[in-house]
Backbone as XML, in Angstrom:
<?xml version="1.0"?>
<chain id="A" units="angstrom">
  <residue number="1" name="UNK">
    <atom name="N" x="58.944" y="86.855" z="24.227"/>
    <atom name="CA" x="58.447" y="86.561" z="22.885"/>
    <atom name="C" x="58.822" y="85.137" z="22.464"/>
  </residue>
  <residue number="2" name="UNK">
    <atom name="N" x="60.110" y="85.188" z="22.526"/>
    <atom name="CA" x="60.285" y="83.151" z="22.248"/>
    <atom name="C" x="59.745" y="82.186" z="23.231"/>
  </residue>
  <residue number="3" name="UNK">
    <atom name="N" x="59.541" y="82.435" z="24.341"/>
    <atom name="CA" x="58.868" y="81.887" z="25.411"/>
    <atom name="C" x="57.364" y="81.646" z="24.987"/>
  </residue>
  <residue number="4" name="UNK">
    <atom name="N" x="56.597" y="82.770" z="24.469"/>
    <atom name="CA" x="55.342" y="82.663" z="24.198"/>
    <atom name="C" x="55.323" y="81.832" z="22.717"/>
  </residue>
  <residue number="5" name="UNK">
    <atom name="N" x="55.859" y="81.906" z="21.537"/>
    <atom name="CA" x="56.526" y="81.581" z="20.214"/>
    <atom name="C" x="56.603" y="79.817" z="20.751"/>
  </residue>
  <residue number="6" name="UNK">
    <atom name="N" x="57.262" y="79.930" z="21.802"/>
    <atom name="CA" x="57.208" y="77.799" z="22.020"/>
    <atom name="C" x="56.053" y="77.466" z="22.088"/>
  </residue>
  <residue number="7" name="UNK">
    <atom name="N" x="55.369" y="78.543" z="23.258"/>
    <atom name="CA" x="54.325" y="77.483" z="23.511"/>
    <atom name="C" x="53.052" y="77.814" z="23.005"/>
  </residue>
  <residue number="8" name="UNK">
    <atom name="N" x="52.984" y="78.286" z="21.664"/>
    <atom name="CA" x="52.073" y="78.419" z="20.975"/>
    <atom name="C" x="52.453" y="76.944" z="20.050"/>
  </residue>
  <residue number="9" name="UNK">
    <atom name="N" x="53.540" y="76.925" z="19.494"/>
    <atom name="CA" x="54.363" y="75.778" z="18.714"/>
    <atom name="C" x="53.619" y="74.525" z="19.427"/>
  </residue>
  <residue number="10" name="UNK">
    <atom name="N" x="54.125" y="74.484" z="20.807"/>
    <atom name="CA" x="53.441" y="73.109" z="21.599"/>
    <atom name="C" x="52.275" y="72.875" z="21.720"/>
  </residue>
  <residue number="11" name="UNK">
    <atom name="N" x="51.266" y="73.861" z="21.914"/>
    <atom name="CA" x="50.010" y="74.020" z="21.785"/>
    <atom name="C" x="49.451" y="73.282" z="20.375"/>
  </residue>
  <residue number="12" name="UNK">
    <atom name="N" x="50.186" y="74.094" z="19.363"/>
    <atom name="CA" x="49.871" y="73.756" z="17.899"/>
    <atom name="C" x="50.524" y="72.276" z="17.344"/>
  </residue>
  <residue number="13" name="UNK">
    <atom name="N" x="51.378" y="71.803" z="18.083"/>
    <atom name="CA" x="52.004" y="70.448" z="18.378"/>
    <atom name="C" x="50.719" y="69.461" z="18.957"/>
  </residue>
  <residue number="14" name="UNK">
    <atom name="N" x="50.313" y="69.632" z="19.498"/>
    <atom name="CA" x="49.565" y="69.135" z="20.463"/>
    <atom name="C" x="48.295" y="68.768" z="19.951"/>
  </residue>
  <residue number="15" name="UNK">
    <atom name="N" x="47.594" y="70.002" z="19.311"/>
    <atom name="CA" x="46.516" y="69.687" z="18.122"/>
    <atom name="C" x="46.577" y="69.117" z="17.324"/>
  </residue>
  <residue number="16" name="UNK">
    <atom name="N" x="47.402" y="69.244" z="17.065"/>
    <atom name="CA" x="48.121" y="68.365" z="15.811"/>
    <atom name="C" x="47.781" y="66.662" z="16.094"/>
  </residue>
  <residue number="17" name="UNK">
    <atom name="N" x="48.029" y="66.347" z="17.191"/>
    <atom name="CA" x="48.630" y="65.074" z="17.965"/>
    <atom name="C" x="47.346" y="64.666" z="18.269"/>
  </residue>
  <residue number="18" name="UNK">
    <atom name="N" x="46.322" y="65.342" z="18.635"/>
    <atom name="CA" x="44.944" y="65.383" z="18.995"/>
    <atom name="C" x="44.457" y="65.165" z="17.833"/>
  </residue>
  <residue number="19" name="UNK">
    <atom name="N" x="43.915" y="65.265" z="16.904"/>
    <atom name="CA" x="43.499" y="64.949" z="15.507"/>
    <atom name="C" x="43.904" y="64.149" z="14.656"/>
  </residue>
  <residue number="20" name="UNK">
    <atom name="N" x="44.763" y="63.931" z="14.926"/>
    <atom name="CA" x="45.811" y="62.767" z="14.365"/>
    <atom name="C" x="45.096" y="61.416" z="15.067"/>
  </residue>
  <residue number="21" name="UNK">
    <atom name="N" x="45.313" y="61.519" z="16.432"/>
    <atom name="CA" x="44.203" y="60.171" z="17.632"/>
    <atom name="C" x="43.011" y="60.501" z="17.308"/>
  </residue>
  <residue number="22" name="UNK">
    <atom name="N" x="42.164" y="61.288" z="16.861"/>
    <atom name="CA" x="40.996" y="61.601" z="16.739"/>
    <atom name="C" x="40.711" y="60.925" z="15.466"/>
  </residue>
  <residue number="23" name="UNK">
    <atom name="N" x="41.581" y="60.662" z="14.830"/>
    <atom name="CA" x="40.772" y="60.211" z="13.548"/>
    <atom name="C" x="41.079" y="59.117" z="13.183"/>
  </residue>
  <residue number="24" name="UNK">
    <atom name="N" x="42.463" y="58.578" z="13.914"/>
    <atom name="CA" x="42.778" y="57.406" z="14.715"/>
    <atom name="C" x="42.088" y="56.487" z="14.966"/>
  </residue>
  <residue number="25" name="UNK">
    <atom name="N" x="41.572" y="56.866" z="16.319"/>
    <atom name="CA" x="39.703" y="56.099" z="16.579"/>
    <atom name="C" x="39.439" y="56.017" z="16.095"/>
  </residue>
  <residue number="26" name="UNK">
    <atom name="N" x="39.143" y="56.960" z="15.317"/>
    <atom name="CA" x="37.861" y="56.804" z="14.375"/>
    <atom name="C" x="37.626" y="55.793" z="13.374"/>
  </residue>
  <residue number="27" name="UNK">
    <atom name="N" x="38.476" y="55.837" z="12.699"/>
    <atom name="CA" x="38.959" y="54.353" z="11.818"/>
    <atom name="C" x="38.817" y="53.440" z="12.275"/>
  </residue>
  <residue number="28" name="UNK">
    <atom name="N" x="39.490" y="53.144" z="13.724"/>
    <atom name="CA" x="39.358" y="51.533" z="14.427"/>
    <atom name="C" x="37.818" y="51.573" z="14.902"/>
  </residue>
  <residue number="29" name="UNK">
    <atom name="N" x="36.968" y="52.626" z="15.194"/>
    <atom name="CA" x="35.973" y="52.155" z="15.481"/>
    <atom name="C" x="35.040" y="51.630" z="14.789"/>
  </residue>
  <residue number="30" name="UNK">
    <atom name="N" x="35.450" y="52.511" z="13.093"/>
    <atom name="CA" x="34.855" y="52.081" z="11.777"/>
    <atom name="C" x="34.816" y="50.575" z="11.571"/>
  </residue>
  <residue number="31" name="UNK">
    <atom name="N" x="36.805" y="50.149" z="11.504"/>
    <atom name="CA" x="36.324" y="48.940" z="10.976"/>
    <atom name="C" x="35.885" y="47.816" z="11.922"/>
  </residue>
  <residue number="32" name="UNK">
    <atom name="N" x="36.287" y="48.409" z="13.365"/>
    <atom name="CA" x="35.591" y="47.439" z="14.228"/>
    <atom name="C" x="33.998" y="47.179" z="13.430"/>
  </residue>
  <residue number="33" name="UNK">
    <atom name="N" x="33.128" y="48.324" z="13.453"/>
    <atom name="CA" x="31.883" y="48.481" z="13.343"/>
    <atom name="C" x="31.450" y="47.235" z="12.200"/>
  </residue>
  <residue number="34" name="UNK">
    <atom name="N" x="32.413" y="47.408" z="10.880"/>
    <atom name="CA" x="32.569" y="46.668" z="9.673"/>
    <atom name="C" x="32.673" y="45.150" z="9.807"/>
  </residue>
  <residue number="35" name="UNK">
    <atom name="N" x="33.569" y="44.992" z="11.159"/>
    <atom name="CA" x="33.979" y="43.442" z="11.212"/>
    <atom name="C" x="32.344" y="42.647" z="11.744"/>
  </residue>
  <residue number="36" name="UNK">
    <atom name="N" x="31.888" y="42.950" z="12.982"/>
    <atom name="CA" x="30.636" y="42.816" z="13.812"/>
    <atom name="C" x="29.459" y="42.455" z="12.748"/>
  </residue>
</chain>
């Protein structure tokens, strides 16, 4: 149970971390887009 309990945590860590860079990009590609 704590074994599975981590790596749901890391999983949900991870998404976290993923969306965070996801929107990341996204911004720099914005204002790249803005500067051009």
């Amino acid at each position: 149970l704590v074994l599975l309990s981590t790596e749901e945590e890391c999983l949900h860590r991870e998404k976290i971390l993923l969306v965070k860079t996801n929107k990341y990009y996204a911004v720099q590609e914005h204002v790249q887009q803005n500067h051009v």
